[in-house]
C-alpha positions as CSV (number, residue, x, y, z in Angstrom):
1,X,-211.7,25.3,-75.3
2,X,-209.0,28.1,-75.2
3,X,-206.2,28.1,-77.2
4,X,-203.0,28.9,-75.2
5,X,-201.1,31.3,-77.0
6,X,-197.5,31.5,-76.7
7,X,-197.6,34.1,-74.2
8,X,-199.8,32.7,-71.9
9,X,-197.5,29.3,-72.1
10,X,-194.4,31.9,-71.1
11,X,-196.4,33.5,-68.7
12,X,-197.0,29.8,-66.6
13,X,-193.9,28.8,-67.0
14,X,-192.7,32.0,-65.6
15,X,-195.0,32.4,-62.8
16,X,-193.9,28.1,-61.8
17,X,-190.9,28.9,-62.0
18,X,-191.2,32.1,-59.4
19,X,-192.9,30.3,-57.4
20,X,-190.3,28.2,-57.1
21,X,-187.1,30.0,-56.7
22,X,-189.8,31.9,-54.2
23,X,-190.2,29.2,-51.9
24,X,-186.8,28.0,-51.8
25,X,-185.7,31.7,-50.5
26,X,-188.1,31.7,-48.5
27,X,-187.3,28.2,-46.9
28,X,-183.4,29.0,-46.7
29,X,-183.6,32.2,-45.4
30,X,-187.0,32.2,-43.7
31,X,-184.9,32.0,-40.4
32,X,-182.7,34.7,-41.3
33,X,-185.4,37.2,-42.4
34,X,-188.5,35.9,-40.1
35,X,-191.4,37.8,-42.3
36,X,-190.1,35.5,-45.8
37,X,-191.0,32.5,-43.9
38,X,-194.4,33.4,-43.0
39,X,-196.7,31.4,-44.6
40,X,-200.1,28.8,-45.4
41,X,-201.1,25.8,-47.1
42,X,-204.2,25.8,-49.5
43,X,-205.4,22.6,-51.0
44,X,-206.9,19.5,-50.7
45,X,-205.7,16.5,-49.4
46,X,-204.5,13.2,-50.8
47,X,-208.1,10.6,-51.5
48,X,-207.6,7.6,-53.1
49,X,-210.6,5.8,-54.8
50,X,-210.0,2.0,-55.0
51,X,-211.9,0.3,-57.8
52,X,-210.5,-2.9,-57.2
53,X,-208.9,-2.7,-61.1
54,X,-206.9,0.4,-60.4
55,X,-206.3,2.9,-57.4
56,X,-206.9,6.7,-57.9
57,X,-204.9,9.4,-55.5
58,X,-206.2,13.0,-56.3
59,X,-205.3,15.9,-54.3
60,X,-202.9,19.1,-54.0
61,X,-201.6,21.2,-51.4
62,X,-199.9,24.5,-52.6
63,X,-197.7,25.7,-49.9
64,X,-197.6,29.9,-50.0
65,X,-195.0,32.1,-48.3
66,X,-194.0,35.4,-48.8
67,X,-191.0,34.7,-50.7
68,X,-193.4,33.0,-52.8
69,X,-195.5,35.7,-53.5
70,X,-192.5,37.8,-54.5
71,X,-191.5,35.6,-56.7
72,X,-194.9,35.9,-58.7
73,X,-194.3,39.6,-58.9
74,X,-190.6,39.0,-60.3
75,X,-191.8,37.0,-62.7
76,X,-194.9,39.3,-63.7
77,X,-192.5,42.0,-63.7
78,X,-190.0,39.9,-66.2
79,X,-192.8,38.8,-68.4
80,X,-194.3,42.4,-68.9
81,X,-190.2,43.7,-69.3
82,X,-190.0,40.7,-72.9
């Protein structure tokens, strides 16, 4: 199993965070500047497994836009600049 170092811990947590501050721009001014809003949804959806002791939900959906990827690239650019 790998070992995360502490820059590869820095490097998720700066990347989430991009993504983040990335789709929030994009939703607030996706109307403003049309191309940041453009965007798709990758994932699988929600299944739940019921074994009659406990239910199981599983799925994701990550939800990319342009702002979104930009924000990946700020935060590779940040993390390369430490």
């Amino acid at each position: 199993m790998a070992k995360l170092t502490k820059g590869t811990g820095l490097l998720v947590l700066l990347l989430v965070i991009g993504g983040i501050f990335g789709t929030l721009i994009g939703y607030y001014f996706g109307d403003t500047v049309s191309f940041l809003g453009f965007g798709s949804s990758i994932g699988v959806n929600p299944t739940t497994i019921d074994l009659l002791v406990i239910k199981l939900t599983l799925g994701f959906i990550l939800e990319i836009n342009i702002a979104t990827i930009i924000g990946f690239f700020i935060a590779l650019f940040i993390y390369y600049r430490l």
